[in-house]
N, C-alpha and C positions, 0 to 999 in steps of 0.2 A: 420702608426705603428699598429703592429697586437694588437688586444683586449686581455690583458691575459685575466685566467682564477684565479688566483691565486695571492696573491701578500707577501708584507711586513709589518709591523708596530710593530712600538716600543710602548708598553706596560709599567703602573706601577705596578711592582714585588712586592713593600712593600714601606712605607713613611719612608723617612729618617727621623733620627735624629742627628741631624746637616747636614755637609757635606754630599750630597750624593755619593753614592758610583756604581759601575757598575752593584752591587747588587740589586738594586733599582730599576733596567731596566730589559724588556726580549722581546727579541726579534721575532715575534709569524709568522709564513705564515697561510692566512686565506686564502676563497674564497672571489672571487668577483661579490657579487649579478647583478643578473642581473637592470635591469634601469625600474620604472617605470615610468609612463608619468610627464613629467618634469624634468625630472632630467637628469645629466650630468655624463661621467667617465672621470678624469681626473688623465693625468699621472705628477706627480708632480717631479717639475725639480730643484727646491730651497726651502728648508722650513726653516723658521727663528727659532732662538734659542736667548733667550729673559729673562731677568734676575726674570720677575715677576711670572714664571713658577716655578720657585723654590716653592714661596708661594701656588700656586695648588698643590703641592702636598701632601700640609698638609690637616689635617682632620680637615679645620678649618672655620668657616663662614669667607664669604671676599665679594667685589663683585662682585666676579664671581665664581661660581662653584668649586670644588675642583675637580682634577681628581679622577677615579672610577680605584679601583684597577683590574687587568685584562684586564682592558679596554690600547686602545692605549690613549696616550695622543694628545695634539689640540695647537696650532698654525699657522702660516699664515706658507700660500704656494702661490707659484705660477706652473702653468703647460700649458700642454696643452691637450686639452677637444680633447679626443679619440672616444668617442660615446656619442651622443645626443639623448634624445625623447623630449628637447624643440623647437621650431622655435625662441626662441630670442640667444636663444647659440647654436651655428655651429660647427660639428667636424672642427678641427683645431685651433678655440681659443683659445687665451690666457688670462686665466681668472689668478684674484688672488679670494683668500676664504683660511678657517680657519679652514682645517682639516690637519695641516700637521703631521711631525710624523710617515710618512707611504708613500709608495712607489706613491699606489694610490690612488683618493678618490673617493667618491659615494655620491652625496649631491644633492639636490632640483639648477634648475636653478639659485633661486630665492636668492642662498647664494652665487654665486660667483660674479665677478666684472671681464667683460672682459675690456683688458687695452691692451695697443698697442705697441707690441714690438719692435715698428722700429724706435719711438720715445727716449726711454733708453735702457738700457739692462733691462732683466727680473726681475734681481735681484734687482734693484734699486727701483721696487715699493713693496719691502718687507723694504727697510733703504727709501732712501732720497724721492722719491716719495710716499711715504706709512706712514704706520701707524709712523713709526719711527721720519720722516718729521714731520707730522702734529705736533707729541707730539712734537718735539723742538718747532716750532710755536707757536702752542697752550700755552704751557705753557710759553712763552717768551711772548708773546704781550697780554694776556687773564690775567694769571693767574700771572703773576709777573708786569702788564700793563708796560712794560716798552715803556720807550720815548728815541728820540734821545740825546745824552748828558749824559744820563747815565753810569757809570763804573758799569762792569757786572763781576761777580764772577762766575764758573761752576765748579763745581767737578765730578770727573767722565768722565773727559772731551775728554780724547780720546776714549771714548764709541762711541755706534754707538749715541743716542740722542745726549749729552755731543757736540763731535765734530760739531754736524749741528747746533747747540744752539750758540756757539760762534762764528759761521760762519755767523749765520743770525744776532747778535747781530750786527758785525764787519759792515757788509754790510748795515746796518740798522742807522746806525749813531750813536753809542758806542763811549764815549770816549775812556774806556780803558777796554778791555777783558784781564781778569785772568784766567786759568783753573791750575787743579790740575790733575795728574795721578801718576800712579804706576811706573814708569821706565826711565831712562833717554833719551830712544829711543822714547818712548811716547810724554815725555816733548818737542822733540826734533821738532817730528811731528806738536805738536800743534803751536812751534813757525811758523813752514812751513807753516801750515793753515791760519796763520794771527794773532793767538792770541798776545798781545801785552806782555807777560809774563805767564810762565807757571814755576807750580815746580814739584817735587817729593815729595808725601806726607811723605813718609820714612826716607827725608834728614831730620829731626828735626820736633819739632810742630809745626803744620800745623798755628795755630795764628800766629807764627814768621813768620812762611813761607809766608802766603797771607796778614800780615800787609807790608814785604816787597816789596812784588809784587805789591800792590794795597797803596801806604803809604797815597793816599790822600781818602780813605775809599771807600765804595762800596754802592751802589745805587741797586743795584740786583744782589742777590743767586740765581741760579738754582740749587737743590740740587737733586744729584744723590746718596748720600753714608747716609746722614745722620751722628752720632755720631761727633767725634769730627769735623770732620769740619760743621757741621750745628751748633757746640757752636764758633766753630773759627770765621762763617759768622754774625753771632749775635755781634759778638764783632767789629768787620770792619764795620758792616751798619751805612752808612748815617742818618742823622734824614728822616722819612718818608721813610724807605727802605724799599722796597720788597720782601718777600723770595717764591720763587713755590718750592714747595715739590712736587719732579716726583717719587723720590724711595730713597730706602735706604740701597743699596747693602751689606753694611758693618754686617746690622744687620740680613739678610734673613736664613744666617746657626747657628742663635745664639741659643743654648740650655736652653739660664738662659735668663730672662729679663734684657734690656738693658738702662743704664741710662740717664736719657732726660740730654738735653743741662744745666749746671749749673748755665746757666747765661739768664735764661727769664723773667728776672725782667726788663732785656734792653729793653724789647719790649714796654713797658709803657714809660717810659721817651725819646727813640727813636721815637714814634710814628706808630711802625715798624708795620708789615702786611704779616701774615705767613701763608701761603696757599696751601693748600693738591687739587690736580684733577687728572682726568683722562679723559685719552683722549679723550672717546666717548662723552666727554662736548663739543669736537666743532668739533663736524661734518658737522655745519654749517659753517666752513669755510676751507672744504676740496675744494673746487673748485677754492677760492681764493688764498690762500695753494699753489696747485696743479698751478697756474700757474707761479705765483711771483717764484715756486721752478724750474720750467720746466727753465725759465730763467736763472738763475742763475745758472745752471747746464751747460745750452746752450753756456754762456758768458763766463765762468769757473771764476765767481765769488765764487761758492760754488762747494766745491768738496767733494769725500766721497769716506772714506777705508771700508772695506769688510776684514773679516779671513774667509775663506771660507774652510770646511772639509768634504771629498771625500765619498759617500757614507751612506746609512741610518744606520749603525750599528755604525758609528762614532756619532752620535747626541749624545747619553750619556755623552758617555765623551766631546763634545761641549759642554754641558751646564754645567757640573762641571768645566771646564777650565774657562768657562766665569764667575763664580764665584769666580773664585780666579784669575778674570782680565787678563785670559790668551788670550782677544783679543784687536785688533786696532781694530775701526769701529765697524760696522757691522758683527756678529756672523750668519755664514749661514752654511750649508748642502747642498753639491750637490749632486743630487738623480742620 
C-alpha cells in the first residue's frame, strides 16, 4: 500500500451539552509527518467507538484526560504498519494502539501491540479479545469476585461488555444469568447467547422486571447503566452480594445531577459490596484473559456481535447512536 501524504481525522468542534450532536464533530485532512526513529505509520482499518468517550469530551477532571478541542479525538484501533523506522515493528503488521479516530496514525513503536490476524479477525481484538474482553473478565471475577454458583444480573447486556460478561458468567459455572436491554430483538439475542432470562427495560420497572427474571435474588450486578436499575439490583442482592460498577450509560448525556439509588441503606444489613474499576487494574491478567478467551471463541463456547459503520465520517454519529443503544455488540468504524 502506497504511503499517503495526507489523511483524515475527526476532530472536537465544541463539548456538548447533553446529547451530542454532529455539531460537536469536524472533520479536518491534515499531513502526514514524516517518521522519526522509532516510530511506525499505520493505516487504521477498525477503530472502536466506546461509551466512556462521551465523558472526554467534557471539560472535566476524570481519569483520563479530556479531549483537546481542535485536536482529533483517541481511541483503540487496529491497522496495518505501512512504514517503519523500528526493528521490533515490520511494514506489514498488524498492530493494535490508541489513536484511532483518524484514517491514520503516527505514534512511537513502543505504543502499539502487534497481534496476529490469522488467529481472529482484526476486529475482535478491539471487543472479545481486547480491551472489551478483559473489562468483562476483569470486572466479573476481580471486582465482583464472583464464584461458581452464583446468579448473576447484567444490565446493558447486549453491549459489547454486557454480552461477554454473561457469556463468561454462563460458561463459568453461573447458576442463573439475567441481563437487561433496550429492545425485544436485543432480549431475543441474549436468550441465543445462553442467558437464562432476559427483559426489556421499557416493558415496566425494571425491580418487577429482574425480581421476575431472577425470583430466587442475585448474587452479582454487573452494572452498565447505573440509575434505576443499580436501585433495582440493590434490592434483588443476596446477603453478601456483589455489585462492579463498569459505567453508567444512562447518566453520561445528563445535564442536571442525577439521583443516587434510594435504597443504600440495603447495603449495611445485606452485607452488600459495591465496587467502581477500571480496566487497566488488571492488566495483569491479560495473558490469562487472552487465552481462557482465544478458547472459547475457538469452541464457540463464547460468541460476539459487532454494529459495524462504513467509513471515518460515520464515527460521529456511531457514537451518538451508541448512546441512545443504537448498537448489538460491539460499536465499530470500518476505515
Amino acid at each position: 500500500m502506497e504511503t499517503p501524504h495526507s489523511t483524515r481525522e475527526i476532530h472536537l468542534a465544541s463539548r456538548p451539552h447533553g446529547e451530542p450532536t454532529a455539531d460537536d464533530f469536524e472533520l479536518a485532512e491534515v499531513d502526514v509527518p514524516a517518521l522519526d526513529e522509532g516510530e511506525v505509520l499505520v493505516a487504521n482499518h477498525y477503530m472502536s467507538v466506546d461509551p466512556y468517550m462521551r465523558g472526554r469530551m467534557n471539560d472535566t477532571k476524570s481519569y483520563v484526560p479530556p479531549f483537546r478541542i481542535g485536536a482529533p479525538l483517541e481511541g483503540g484501533a487496529v491497522g496495518e504498519v505501512l512504514a517503519s523506522t523500528s526493528d521490533r515493528v515490520p511494514v506489514g503488521s498488524t498492530v493494535l494502539h490508541g489513536l484511532g479516530w483518524r484514517e491514520h496514525a503516527v505514534l512511537s513503536a513502543d505504543k502499539v501491540k502487534v497481534v496476529d490476524a490469522s488467529l481472529a479477525p482484526e476486529s475482535a481484538y478491539l471487543g472479545a479479545l481486547g480491551m472489551t474482553g478483559l473489562t468483562a473478565w476483569g470486572g466479573l471475577t476481580r471486582a465482583a469476585a464472583f464464584q461458581p454458583g452464583d446468579a448473576v444480573f447484567v444490565s446493558g447486556a447486549a453491549g459489547a461488555v454486557g454480552s461477554i460478561v454473561g457469556q463468561i458468567a454462563k460458561v463459568s459455572g453461573a447458576s442463573r444469568v439475567v441481563g437487561s436491554a433496550g429492545s425485544p430483538e436485543k432480549v431475543a439475542r441474549l436468550l441465543e447467547l445462553g442467558f437464562d432470562a432476559a427483559f426489556d427495560y421499557h416493558d415496566g420497572p425494571v425491580a418487577q422486571s429482574l425480581k421476575d427474571a431472577a425470583p430466587d435474588g442475585i448474587d452479582v450486578y454487573f452494572d452498565n447503566v447505573g440509575g434505576e436499575h443499580l436501585e433495582a439490583a440493590l434490592s434483588a442482592m443476596n446477603v453478601f452480594g456483589r455489585v462492579a460498577v463498569c459505567g453508567a450509560i444512562s447518566q453520561y448525556n445528563a445535564t442536571a445531577p442525577t439521583p443516587a439509588p434510594r435504597n443504600l441503606a440495603l447495603l449495611i444489613g445485606k452485607q452488600l459490596t459495591l465496587r467502581g474499576f477500571l480496566v487497566k487494574e488488571y492488566a495483569d491478567l491479560s495473558a490469562e484473559f487472552a487465552e481462557l478467551m482465544a478458547g472459547w471463541l475457538a469452541d464457540g463456547s463464547i460468541t460476539f456481535d459487532e454494529t459495524v459503520r462504513e467509513g471515518l465520517d460515520q464515527a460521529p454519529q456511531a457514537l451518538i447512536d451508541l448512546l441512545r443503544g443504537g448498537n448489538t455488540g460491539k460499536m465499530l468504524v470500518r476505515l
